[in-house]
C-alpha positions in Angstrom: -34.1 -31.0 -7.8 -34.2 -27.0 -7.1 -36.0 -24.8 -9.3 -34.6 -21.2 -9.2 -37.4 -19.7 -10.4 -39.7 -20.6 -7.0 -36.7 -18.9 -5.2 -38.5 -15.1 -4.3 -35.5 -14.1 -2.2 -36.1 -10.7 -2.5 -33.2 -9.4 -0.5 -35.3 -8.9 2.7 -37.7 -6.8 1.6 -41.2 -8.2 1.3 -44.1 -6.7 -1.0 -46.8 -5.9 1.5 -49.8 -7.8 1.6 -52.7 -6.4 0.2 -55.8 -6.0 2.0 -58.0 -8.8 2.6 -61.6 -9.3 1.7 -63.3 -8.7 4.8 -61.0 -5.4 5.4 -61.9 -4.8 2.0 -65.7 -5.3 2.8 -65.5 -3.2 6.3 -64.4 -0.2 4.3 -66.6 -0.3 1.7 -69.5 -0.7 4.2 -68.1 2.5 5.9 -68.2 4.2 3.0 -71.3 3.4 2.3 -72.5 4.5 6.3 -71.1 8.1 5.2 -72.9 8.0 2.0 -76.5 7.6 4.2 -74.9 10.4 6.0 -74.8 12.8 3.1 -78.5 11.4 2.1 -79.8 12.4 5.5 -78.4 16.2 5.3 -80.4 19.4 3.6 -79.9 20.7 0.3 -78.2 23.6 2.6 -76.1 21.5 4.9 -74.8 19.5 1.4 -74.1 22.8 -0.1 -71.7 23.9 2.1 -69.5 20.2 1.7 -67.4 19.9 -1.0 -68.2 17.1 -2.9 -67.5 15.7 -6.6 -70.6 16.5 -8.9 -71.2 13.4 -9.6 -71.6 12.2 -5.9 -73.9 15.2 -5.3 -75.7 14.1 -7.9 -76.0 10.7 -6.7 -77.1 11.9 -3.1 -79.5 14.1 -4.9 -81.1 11.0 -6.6 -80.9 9.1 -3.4 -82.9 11.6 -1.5 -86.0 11.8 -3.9 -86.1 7.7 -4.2 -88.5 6.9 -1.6 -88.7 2.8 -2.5 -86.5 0.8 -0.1 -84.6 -1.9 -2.7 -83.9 1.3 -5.2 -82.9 3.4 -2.3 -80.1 1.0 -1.3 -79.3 0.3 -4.7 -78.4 3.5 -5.1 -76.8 3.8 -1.6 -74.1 1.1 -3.0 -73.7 3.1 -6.0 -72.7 6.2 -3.5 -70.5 3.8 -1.9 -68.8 2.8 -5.6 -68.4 6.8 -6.1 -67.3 7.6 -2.6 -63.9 4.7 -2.8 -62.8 6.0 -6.3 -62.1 9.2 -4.5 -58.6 10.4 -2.4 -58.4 9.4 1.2 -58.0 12.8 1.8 -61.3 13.9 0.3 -63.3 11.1 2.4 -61.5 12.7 5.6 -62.7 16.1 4.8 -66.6 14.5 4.1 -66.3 13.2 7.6 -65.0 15.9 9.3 -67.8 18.2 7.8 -70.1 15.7 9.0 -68.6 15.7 12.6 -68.4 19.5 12.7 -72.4 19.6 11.4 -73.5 16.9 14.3 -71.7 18.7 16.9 -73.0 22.2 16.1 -76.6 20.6 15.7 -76.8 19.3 19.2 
């Protein structure tokens, strides 16, 4: 007996697939890598990167916590802010980062 309903004969075109857990996991752990970035910088160097307020704040927070569990706690928690924004606002993070590593060396 054939069902119809199972048939998912989309004329050819396929939904892409979404990303898988561990790409999901890399990512967020490279977000998380730039977020220890940001904590590491001056109050000057973050100045002069654009970032949401709330994410300055949270690197703020994470620079005064000086206990090692609540410091990564809060580094996840810049990770969290840092994938709710654009792709396009991460790139420009990184790139300010770059430019500041080059011009400290």
């Amino acid at each position: 007996m054939y069902d119809d309903a199972l048939d998912d004969d989309t004329d050819g075109l396929e939904a892409p697939l979404p990303p898988s857990k561990s790409q999901r996991k890399r990512e967020a752990t490279a977000l998380q890598a730039l977020g220890e970035q940001l904590v590491k910088l001056t109050v000057a160097q973050l100045n002069r990167i654009a970032l949401p307020d709330d994410l300055l704040a949270a690197v703020r927070q994470a620079q005064s916590i000086t206990q090692r569990g609540g410091r990564k706690r809060q580094l996840q928690y810049i990770g969290k802010l840092m994938r709710q924004l654009d792709a396009t606002d991460i790139e420009a993070i990184g790139a300010a980062l770059t430019t500041m590593q080059i011009t400290r060396r």
